[in-house]
C-alpha positions in Angstrom: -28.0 5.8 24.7 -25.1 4.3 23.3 -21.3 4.2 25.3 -18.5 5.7 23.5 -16.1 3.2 24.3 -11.8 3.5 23.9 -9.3 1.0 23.2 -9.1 0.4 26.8 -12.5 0.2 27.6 -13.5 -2.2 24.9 -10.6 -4.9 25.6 -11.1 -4.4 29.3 -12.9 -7.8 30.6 -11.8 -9.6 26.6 -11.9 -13.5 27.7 -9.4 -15.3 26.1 -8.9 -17.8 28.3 -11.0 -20.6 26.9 -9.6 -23.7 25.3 -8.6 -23.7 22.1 -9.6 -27.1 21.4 -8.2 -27.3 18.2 -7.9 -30.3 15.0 -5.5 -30.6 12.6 -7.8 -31.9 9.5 -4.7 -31.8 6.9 -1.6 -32.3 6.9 1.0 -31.8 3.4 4.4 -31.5 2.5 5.5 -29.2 -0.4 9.2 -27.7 -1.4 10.3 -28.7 2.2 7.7 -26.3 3.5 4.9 -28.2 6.0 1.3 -27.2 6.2 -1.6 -27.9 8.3 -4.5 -26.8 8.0 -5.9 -26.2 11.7 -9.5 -25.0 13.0 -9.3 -23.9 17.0 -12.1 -22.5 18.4 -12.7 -18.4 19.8 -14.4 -16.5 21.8 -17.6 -17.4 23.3 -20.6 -15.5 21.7 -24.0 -16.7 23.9 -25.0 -19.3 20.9 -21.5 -21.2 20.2 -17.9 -20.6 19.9 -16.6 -19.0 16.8 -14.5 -21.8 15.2 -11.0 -20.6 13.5 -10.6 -21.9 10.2 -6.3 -21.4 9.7 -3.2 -22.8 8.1 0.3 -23.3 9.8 3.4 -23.5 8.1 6.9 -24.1 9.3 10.2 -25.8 7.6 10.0 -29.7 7.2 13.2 -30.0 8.3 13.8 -27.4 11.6 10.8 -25.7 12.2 11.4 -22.5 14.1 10.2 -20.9 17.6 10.6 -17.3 15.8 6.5 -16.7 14.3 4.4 -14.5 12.7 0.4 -13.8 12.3 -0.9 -13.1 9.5 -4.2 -11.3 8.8 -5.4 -11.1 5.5 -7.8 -8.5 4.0 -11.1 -9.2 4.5 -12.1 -10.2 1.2 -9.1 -12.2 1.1 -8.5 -15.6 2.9 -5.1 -17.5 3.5 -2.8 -17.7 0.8 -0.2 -20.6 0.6 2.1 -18.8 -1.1 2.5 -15.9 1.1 3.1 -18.1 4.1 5.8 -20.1 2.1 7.3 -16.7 2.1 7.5 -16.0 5.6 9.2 -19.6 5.9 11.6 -19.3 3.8 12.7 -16.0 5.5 12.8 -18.1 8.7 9.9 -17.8 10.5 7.0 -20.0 11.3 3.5 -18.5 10.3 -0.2 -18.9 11.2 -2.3 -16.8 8.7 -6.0 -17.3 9.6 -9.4 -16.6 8.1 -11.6 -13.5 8.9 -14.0 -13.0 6.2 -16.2 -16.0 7.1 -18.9 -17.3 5.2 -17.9 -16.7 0.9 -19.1 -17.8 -2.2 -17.6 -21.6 -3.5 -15.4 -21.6 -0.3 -15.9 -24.7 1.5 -13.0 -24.1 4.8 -13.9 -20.8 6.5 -14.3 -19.3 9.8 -17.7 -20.1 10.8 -19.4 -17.3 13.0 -22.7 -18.1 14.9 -25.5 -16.8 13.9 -25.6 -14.2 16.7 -22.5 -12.4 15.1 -23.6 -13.4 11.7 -22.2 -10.0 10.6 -18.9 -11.0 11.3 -19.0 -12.3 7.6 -17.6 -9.8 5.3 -20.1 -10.6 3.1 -23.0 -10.2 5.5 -21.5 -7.2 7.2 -23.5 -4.2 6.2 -23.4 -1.2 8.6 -21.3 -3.7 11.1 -18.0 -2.5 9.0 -17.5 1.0 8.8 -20.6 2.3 11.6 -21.0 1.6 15.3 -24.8 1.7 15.2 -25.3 0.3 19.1 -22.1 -0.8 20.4 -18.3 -1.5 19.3 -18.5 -5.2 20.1 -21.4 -5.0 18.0 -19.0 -4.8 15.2 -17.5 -7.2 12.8 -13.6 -5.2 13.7 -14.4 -6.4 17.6 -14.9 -10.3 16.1 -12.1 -9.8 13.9 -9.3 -9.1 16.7 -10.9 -11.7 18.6 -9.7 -14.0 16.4 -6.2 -12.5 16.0 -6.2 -13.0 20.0 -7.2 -16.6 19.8 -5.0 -17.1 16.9 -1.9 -15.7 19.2 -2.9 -17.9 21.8 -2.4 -20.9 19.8 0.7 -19.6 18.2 1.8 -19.7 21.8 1.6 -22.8 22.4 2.8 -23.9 19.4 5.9 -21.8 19.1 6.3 -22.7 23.2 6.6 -19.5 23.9 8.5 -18.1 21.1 8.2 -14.4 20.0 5.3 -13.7 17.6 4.7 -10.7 15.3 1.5 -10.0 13.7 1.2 -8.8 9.8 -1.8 -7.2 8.6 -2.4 -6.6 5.1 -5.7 -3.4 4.0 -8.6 -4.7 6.3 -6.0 -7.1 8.4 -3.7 -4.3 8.8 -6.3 -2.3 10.6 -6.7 -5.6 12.9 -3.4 -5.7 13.2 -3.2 -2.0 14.9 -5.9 -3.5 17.4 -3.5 -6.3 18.1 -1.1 -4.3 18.8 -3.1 -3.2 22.1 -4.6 -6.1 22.8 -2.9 -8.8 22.0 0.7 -10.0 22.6 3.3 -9.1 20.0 6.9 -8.2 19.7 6.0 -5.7 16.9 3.0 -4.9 14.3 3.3 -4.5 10.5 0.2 -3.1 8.7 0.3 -3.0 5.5 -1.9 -0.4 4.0 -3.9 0.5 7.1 -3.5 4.2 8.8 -7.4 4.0 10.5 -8.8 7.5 9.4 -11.8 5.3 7.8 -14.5 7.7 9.2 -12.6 10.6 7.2 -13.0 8.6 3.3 -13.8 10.9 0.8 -12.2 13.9 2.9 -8.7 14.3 1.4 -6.3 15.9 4.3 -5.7 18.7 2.0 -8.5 19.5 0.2 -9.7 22.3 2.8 -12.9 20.3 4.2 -13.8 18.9 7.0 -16.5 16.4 8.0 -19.2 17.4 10.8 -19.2 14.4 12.8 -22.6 12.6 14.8 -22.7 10.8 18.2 -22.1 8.0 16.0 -19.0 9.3 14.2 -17.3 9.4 17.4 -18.5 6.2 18.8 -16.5 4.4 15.5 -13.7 7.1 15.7 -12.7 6.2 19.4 -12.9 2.2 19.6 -12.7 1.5 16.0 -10.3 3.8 13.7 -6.9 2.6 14.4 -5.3 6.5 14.7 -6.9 6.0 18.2 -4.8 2.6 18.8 -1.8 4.3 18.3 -1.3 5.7 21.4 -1.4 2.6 23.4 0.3 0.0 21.1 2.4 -2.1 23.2 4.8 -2.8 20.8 7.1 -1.3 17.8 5.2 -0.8 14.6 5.7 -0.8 11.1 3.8 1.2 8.9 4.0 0.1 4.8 2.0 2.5 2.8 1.0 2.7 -0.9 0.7 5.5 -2.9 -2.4 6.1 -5.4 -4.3 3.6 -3.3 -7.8 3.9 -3.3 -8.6 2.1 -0.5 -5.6 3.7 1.8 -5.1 7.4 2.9 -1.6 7.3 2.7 -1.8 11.3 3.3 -3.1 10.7 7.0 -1.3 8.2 7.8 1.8 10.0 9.3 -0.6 11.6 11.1 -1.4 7.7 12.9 2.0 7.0 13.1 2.9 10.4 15.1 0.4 9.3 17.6 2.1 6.1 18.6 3.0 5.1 21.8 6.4 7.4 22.8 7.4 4.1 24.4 7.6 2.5 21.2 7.8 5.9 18.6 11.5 5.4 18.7 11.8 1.8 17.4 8.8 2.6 15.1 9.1 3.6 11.6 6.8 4.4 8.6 8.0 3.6 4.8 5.9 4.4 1.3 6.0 2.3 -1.9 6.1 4.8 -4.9 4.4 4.0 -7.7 3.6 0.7 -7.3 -0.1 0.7 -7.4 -1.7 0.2 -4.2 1.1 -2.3 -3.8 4.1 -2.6 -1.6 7.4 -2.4 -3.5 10.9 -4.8 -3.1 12.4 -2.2 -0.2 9.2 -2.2 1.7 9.3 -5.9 1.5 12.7 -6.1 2.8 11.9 -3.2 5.7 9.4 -6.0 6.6 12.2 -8.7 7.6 14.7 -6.3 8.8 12.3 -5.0 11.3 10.6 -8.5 12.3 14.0 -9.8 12.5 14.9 -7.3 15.1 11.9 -7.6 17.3 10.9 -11.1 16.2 14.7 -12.5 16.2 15.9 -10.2 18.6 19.3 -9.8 16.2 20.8 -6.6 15.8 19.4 -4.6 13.2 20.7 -0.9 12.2 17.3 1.2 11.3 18.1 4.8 11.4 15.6 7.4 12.6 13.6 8.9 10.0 15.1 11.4 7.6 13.9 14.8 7.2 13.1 16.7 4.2 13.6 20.7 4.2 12.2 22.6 1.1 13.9 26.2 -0.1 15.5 28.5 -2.3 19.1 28.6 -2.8 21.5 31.5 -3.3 20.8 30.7 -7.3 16.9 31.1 -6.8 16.4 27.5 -7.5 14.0 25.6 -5.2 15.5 22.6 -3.7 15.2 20.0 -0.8 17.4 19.1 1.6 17.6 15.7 3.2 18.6 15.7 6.4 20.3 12.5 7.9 20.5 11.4 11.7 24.1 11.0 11.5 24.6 7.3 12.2 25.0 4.8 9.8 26.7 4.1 6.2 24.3 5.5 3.4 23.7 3.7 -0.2 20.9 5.3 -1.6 18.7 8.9 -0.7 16.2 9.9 -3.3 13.2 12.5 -3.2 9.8 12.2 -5.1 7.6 15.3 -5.7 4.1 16.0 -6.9 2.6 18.8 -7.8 -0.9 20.8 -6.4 -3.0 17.4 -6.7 -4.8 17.2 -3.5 -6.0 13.7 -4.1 -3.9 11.7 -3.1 -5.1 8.7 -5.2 -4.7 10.6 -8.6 -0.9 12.8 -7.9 1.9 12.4 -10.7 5.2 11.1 -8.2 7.9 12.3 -9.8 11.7 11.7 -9.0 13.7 15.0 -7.9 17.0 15.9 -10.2 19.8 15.2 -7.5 22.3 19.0 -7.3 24.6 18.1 -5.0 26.2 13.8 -4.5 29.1 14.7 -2.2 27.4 16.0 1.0 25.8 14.4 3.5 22.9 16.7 3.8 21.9 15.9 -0.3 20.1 18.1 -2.1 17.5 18.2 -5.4 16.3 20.6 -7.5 12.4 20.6 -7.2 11.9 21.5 -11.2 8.5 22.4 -11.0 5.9 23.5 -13.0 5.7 27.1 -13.4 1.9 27.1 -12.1 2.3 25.0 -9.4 0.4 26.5 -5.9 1.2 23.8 -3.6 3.9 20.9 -3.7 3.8 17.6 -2.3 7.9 16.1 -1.5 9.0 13.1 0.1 12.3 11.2 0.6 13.7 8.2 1.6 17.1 7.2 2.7 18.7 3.3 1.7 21.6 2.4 4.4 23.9 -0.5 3.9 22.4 -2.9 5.1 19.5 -2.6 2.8 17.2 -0.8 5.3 15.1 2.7 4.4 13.7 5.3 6.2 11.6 7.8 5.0 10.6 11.2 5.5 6.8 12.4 6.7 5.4 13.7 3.5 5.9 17.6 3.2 3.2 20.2 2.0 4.6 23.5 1.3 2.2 26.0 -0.6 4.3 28.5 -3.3 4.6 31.8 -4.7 6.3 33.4 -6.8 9.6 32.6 -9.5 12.3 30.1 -9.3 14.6 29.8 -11.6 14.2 26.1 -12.3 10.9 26.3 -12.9 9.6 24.3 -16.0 7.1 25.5 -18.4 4.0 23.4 -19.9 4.8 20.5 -21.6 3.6 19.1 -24.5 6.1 15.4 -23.8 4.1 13.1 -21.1 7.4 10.6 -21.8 10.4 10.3 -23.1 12.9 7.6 -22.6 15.4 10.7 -21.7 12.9 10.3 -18.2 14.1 7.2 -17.1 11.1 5.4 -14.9 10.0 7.8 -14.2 6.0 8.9 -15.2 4.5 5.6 -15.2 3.4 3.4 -12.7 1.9 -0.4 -12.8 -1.2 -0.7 -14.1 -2.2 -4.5 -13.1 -0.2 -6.0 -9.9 -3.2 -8.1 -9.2 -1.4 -10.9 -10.9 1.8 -10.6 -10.2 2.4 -9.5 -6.3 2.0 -12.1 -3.9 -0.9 -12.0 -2.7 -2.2 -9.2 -4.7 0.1 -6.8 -2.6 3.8 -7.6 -2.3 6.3 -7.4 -4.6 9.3 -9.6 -4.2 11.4 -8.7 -7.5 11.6 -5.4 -9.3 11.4 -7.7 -12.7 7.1 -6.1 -12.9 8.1 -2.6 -12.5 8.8 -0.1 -15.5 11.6 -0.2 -16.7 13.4 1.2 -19.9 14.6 -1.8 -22.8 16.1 -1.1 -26.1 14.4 -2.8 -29.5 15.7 -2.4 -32.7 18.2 0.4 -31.8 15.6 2.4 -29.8 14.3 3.1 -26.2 10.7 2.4 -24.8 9.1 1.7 -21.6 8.1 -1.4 -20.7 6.6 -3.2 -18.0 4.8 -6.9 -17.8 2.0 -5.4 -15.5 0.9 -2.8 -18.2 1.6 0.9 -17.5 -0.7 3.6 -16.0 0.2 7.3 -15.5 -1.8 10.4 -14.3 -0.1 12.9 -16.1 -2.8 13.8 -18.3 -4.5 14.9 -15.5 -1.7 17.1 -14.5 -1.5 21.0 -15.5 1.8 20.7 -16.6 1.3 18.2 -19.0 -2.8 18.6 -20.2 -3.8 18.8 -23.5 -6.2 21.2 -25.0 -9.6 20.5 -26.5 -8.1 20.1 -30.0 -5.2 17.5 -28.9 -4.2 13.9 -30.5 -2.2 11.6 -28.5 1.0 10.3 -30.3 3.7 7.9 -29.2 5.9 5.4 -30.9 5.1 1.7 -30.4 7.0 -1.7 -30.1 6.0 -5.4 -30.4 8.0 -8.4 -30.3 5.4 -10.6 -31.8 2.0 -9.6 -34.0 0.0 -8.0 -31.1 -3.0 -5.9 -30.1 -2.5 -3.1 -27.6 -5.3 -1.6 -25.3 -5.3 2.0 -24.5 -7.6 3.3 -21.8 -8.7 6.7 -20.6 -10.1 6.1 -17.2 -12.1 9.6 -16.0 -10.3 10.4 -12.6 -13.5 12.2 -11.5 -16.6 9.0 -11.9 -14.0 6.1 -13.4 -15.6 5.6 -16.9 -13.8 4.0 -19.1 -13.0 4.8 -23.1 -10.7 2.4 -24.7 -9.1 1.5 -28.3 -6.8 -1.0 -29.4 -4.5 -0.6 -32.4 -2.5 -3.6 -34.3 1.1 -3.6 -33.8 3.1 -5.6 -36.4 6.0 -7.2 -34.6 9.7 -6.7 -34.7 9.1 -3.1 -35.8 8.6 0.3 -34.3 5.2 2.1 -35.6 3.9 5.5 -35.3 1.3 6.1 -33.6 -1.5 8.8 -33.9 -5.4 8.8 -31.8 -7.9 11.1 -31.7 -10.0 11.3 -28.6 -13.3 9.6 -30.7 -11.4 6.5 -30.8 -11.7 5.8 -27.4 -15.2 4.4 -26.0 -16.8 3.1 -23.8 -18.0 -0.3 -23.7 -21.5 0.7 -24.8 -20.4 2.8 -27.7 -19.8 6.5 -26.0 -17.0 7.8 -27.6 -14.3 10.5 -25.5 -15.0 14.2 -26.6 -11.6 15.2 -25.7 -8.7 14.4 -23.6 -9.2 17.4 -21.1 -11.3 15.7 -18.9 -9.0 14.4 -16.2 -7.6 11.3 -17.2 -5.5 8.4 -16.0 -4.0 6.9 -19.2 -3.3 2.9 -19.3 -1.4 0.8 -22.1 -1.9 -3.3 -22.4 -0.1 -5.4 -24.6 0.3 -9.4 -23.8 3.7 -9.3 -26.2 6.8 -7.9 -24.9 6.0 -4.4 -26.0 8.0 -0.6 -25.3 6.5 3.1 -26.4 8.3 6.0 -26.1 7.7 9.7 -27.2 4.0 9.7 -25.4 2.8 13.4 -26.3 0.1 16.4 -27.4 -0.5 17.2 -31.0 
């Protein structure tokens, strides 16, 4: 029968000792940046060594002893521009290869054949089951190369402090690093483990009856069972409205970390940026590798705390409870409302009652249906640090006096931002995951004396899938419209519930605002199937390649 292994049984007797053996097979200079690309061998399988395919980059002109390790998803593979990144911030980075073997790729890390599933393309029931063992997996080869790939940083950086940065799949290594590797600190980036639990939302009142084999993954696999002996300080960046990333669990990992290291740890969320990391979580990312990486002396508070009530006016608010230490800039909160998929929730920025105190407080304007409410906040400090708050789930009853009624407005420039999110960050993050510049997100311009919402990446929202804003069976959607130029804009309905997709374009003539009126049997699918009605839970999405705005989105 099978051994339920742990963290520490798995990593016990891990050889790393073997030569690296590595070649340089290029060498190139570009915007005062140096890369080489390096293979080095790894562990020792019983037919051949696995052989690192990887990229070092370092300034031209005063390479530095301070490095990091990257780990990409494992679809991805090392991307030149998100090591210039890291260099220019001052570091030296190694970002290495996991996925193996891909399509039109000719430099990959080449598995032998007796680990063949090590390929993310080959690994079948090796990724997300332990069938026969944990180093039977393709998560086991996967750290084994983060260890190797340390090893060489090692003696490359003489010594010098390494941190390890792991982005969806590499993330997950990167908790597994943090045990069994040597790091000053961890930063995975959309990765909480839970992995055995998809499909199971935290909150949506069911729980999974786990096999033998459940628990053998859960215990040597799932990073929530890392956490508790991570040897170093982590930092957790997590996206909302990620499909691939339980963002509602993953407090629950980052509770469980070592109480050694708890303390220096810290866990921040990037609100609407579509599975994506926004501009503060990117700049958490230096602050905190700085401190641990560096060693310089970097203020990052303890997280803040969110309290949810009724004031003497019946109103309910939140409180946001500070530490005490440090000058603040910025404290916001977000709320959503009864959604218990945490992929498909409406975030929706708090109205701020009270600027003056230090424990700040919102009004949670609700719908007046709401059952259960979803709030979070975060806290910017001077020095361009934020913390955040666990998320907090409070389930309601009865009136309060702010609460809002049904609404027949999805947006209105009066809203700010707020409402939409980015609808395609594929192009535009680095790396398909960080963004650098706030210039992609939503934001509100003025045409031809009037407001719209614009952003480059498209915009997405959810609130038709919201109670407070659905439609009925009889509904049009209206909004205004704006092009710069002579342009075609795309609308999509995408079913929340099986992710069909109905879609229309209309003709916008540019340099004008228009008007605009749909009925549901506009929108189809690509083979002709035309949407019955806009009731059905949908995620609503707007494409335009000109500079384009809309504003007054609403039910007829």
């Amino acid at each position: 029968m099978p051994t339920i292994l742990t963290p520490i049984s798995l990593w016990k007797n891990f050889d790393d000792s073997l030569p690296l053996m590595e070649l340089t097979t290029d060498v190139k200079n570009c915007d005062g940046i140096t890369y080489e690309t390096v293979k080095f061998l790894g562990r020792e399988t019983g037919e051949g060594r696995v052989v690192i395919h990887s990229v070092f980059a370092c300034s031209q002109e005063n390479p530095s002893r301070d490095g990091v390790l990257i780990i990409p998803d494992s679809r991805s593979t090392i991307d030149e521009n998100l090591l210039a990144l890291f260099v220019n911030s001052g570091y030296s980075a190694l970002m290495v290869d996991i996925r193996g073997e891909w399509e039109n790729e000719k430099n990959y890390t080449i598995y032998p054949s007796a680990i063949s599933y090590a390929n993310r393309s080959m690994a079948g029931r090796h990724l997300d089951y332990v069938d026969e063992s944990a180093d039977k997996t393709c998560w086991y080869e996967w750290v084994a190369v983060g260890i190797y790939a340390r090893k060489y940083l090692d003696r490359r950086l003489e010594g010098g402090r390494v941190g390890v940065v792991g982005i969806r799949d590499g993330g997950e290594v990167a908790w597994k690093l943090a045990y069994a590797g040597d790091f000053a600190c961890a930063v995975p980036v959309c990765a909480g483990g839970w992995r055995a639990y998809y499909g199971y939302n935290k909150f949506g009142g069911e729980e999974p009856a786990f096999d033998e084999e459940r628990h053998r993954f859960i215990a040597a696999i799932d990073s929530q069972s890392y956490a508790p002996y991570v040897k170093c300080p982590i930092l957790m960046l997590c996206s909302t409205n990620d499909p691939a990333f339980d963002y509602d669990r993953a407090y629950d990992t980052f509770s469980r970390i070592n109480p050694e290291f708890i303390g220096d740890s810290v866990i921040a969320y990037a609100i609407k940026s579509n599975a994506c990391i926004g501009v503060k979580c990117v700049k958490d990312m230096f602050m905190f590798l700085d401190k641990f990486v560096k060693e310089r002396q970097v203020f990052i508070s303890k997280p803040a705390e969110l309290a949810i009530g009724v004031d003497d006016e019946s109103n309910l608010t939140a409180k946001v409870v500070l530490d005490g230490a440090g000058d603040v800039d910025e404290i916001g909160v977000y709320m959503a409302e009864d959604c218990k998929n945490p992929v498909l929730r409406d975030w929706m920025r708090a109205r701020p009652k009270n600027q003056g105190d230090e424990n700040r407080e919102f009004y949670l304007d609700i719908y007046e249906k709401t059952s259960v409410l979803f709030a979070i906040c975060y806290v910017t400090y001077s020095n361009g640090f934020t913390v955040w708050s666990k998320i907090t789930v409070k389930k309601l009853s009865g009136a309060f006096r702010n609460s809002r009624p049904i609404s027949r407005v999805i947006y209105s420039s009066r809203n700010g931002e707020d409402c939409f999110s980015l609808a395609d960050c594929s192009a535009r993050a680095l790396s398909g995951i960080f963004f650098v510049t706030d210039e992609f997100f939503p934001r509100v311009i003025e045409r031809e004396g009037l407001k719209g919402i614009y952003s480059p990446c498209g915009l997405s929202t959810y609130r038709p899938n919201s109670s407070r804003f659905a439609p009925d069976s009889r509904s049009m959607l209206r909004f205004d419209a704006y092009a710069a130029v002579d342009s075609s804009m795309e609308l999509i309905m995408r079913s929340v519930y099986d992710g069909e997709e109905f879609a229309t374009r209309i003709n916008l003539v540019g340099g004008i605002w228009q008007n605009i009126v749909l009925e549901s049997k506009l929108f189809k699918t690509s083979g002709g199937k035309t949407l019955s009605d806009f009731t059905a839970g949908l995620m609503f999405t707007i494409k335009c390649p000109a500079e384009y705005a809309v504003n007054n989105v609403m039910w007829l």
